[in-house]
C-alpha positions in Angstrom: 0.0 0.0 0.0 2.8 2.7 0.9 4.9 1.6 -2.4 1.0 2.4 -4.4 0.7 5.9 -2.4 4.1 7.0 -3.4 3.6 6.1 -6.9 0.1 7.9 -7.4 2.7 11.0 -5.7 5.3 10.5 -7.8 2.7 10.2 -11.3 0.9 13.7 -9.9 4.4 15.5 -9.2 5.3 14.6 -12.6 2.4 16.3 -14.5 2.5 18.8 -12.4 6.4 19.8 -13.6 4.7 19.1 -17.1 1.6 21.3 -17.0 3.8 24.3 -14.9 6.4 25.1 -17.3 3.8 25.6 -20.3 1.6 27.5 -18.0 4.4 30.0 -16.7 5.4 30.4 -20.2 2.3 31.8 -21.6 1.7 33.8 -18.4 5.6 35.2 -19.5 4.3 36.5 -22.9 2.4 38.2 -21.4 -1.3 37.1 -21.6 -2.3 35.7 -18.1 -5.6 37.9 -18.3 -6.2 35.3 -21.8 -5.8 31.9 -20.5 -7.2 29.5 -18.3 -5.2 27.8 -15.8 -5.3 24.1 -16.1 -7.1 22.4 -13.9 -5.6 19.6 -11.7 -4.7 16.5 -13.8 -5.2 18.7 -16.8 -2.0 18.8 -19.3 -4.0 21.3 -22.3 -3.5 25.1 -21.7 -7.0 26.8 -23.0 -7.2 29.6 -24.2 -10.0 32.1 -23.0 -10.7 34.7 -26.2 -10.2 33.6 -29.8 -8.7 36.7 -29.9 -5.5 36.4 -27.9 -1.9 37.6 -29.3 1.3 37.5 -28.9 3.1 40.3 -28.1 4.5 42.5 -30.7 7.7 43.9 -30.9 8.7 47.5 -31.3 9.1 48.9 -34.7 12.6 49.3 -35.3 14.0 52.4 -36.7 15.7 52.2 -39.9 19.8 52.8 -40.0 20.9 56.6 -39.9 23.6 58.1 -41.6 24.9 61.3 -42.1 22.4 62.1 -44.5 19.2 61.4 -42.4 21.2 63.1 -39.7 21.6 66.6 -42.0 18.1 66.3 -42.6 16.4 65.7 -38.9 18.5 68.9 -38.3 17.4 71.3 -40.8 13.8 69.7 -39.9 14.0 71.2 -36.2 15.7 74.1 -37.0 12.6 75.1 -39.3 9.7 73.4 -37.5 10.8 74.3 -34.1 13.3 76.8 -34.4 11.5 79.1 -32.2 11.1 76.6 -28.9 12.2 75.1 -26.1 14.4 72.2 -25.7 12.0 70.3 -25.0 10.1 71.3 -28.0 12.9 70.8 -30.5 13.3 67.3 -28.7 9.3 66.5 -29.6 9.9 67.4 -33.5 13.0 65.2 -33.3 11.0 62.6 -32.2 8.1 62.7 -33.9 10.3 62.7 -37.5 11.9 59.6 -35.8 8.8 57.6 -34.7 7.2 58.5 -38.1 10.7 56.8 -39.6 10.4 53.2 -37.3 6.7 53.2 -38.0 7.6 53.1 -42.1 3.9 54.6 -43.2 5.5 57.8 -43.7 8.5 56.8 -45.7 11.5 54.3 -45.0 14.5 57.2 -44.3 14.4 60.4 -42.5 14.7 61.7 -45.6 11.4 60.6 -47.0 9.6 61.5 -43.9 10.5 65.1 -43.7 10.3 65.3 -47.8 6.8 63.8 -48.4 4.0 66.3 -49.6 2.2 68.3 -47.3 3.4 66.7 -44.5 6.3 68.9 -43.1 5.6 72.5 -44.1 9.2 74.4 -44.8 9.7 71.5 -46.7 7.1 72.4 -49.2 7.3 76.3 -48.6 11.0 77.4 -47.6 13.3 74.5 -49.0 15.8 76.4 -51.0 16.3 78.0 -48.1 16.6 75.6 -46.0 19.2 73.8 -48.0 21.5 76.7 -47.9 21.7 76.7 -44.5 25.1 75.8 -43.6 26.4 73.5 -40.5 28.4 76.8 -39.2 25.3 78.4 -38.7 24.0 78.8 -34.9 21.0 78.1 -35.7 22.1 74.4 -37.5 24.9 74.0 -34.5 22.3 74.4 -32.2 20.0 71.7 -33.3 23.0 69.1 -34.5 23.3 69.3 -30.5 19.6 68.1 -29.9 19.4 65.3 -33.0 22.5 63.8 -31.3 21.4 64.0 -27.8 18.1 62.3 -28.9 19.6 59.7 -31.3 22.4 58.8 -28.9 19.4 57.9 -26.6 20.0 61.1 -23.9 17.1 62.9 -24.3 14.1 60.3 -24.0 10.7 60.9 -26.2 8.5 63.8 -24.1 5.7 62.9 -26.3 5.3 59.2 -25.5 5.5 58.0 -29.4 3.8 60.7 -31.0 3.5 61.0 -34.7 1.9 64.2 -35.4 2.4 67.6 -34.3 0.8 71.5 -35.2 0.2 75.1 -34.0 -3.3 75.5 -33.0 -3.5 78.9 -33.0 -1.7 79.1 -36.4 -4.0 76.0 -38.0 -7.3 77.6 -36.9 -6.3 80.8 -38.4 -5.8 79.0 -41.5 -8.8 76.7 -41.6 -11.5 79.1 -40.6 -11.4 78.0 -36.9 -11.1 74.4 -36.9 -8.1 71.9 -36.7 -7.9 68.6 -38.5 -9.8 65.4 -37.4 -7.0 64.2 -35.9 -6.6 66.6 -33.7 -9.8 67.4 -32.5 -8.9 65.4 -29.5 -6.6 66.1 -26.3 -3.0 65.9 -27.0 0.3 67.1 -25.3 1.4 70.6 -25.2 4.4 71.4 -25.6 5.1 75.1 -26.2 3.6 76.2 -29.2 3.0 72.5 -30.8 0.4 70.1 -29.6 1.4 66.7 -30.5 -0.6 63.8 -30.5 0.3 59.5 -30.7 -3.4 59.0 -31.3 -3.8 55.2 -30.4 -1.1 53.6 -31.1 0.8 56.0 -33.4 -1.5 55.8 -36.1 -4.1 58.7 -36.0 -7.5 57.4 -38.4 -7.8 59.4 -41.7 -4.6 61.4 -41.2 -2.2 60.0 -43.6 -2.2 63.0 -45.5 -3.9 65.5 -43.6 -2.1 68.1 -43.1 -3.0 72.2 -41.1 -2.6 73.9 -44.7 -6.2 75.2 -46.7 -7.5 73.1 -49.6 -5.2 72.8 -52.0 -6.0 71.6 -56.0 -4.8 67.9 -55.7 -5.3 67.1 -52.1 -7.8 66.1 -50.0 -9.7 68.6 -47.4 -8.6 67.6 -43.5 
């Protein structure tokens, strides 16, 4: 009888290491609000929602060189020239987060380039262009895109994507603002910048705070 005791002991220990592991795993990725704990004696791991995921990974950004460098700087010296650190760190990041994300373009280039997205891109590039690396101005915000792509000054604007003037945007547009911002975002001196839901504000791929323009939609 005490060899038969220590057996059934010995069978329960065992699928109990068997069933754990698995369990603690899935609890690991993350989803421990999705599953259903086995039930004693119970080796299969159910799952609660259909609609359980994995966790996914950050986008990555896209390698920078001194080109995509050259142009995140004339970026914030044109879109934020006028602000705060902080401020010029939020435009930094916001050309950045648009770059991982991909939707925008694959390079910092592209993302600060594409049509009626970044304004003195469309309106003052010649400009621009001519400004040289001796300039202040340029020195000034060289010392801001390194600080925030060497990882020292952190994103204030928790993974924003989209940025504007409100006071300048409502002037233009009659009083309003775009659909994707008619919702609270973060101020941050003059700009209000907004990560909408995971990055990706709805029906704002192109919307930018310019008036209707021939060949574009109307935010």
């Amino acid at each position: 009888m005490r060899i038969y005791i220590l057996s059934l002991v010995f069978v329960f220990d065992l699928i109990g290491n068997i069933v754990g592991p698995s369990t603690q795993s899935l609890a690991a990725l993350g989803n421990p609000g999705n599953c259903v704990l086995p039930l004693p004696g119970d080796s299969t791991v159910r799952l609660a929602r259909a609609d359980a995921r994995l966790p996914q990974l950050e986008p990555q950004l896209p390698p920078l060189d001194s080109e995509a460098r050259d142009y995140l700087i004339r970026t914030i010296v044109f879109e934020a020239g006028g602000e705060t650190e902080i401020g010029k760190v939020a435009v930094a990041h916001v050309i950045l987060n648009r770059a991982r994300l991909g939707r925008w373009g694959g390079t910092v280039k592209e993302v600060v380039t594409r049509p009626w997205q970044f304004e003195p891109w469309m309106t003052r590039r010649s400009e621009m262009e001519r400004l040289e690396p001796s300039d202040a101005r340029y020195r000034d915000a060289a010392r801001i895109a390194d600080g925030v792509l060497l990882g020292e000054m952190p994103d204030p604007t928790a993974g924003a994507t989209h940025f504007l003037n409100p006071v300048i945007v409502k002037d233009r547009r009659g009083g309003s603002l775009p659909t994707w911002a008619r919702r609270d975002g973060l101020p941050i001196g003059r700009h209000t910048f907004y990560a909408l839901d995971g990055h990706l504000p709805v029906h704002a791929e192109d919307e930018v705070y310019w008036p209707s323009a021939p060949g574009r939609p109307s935010c």
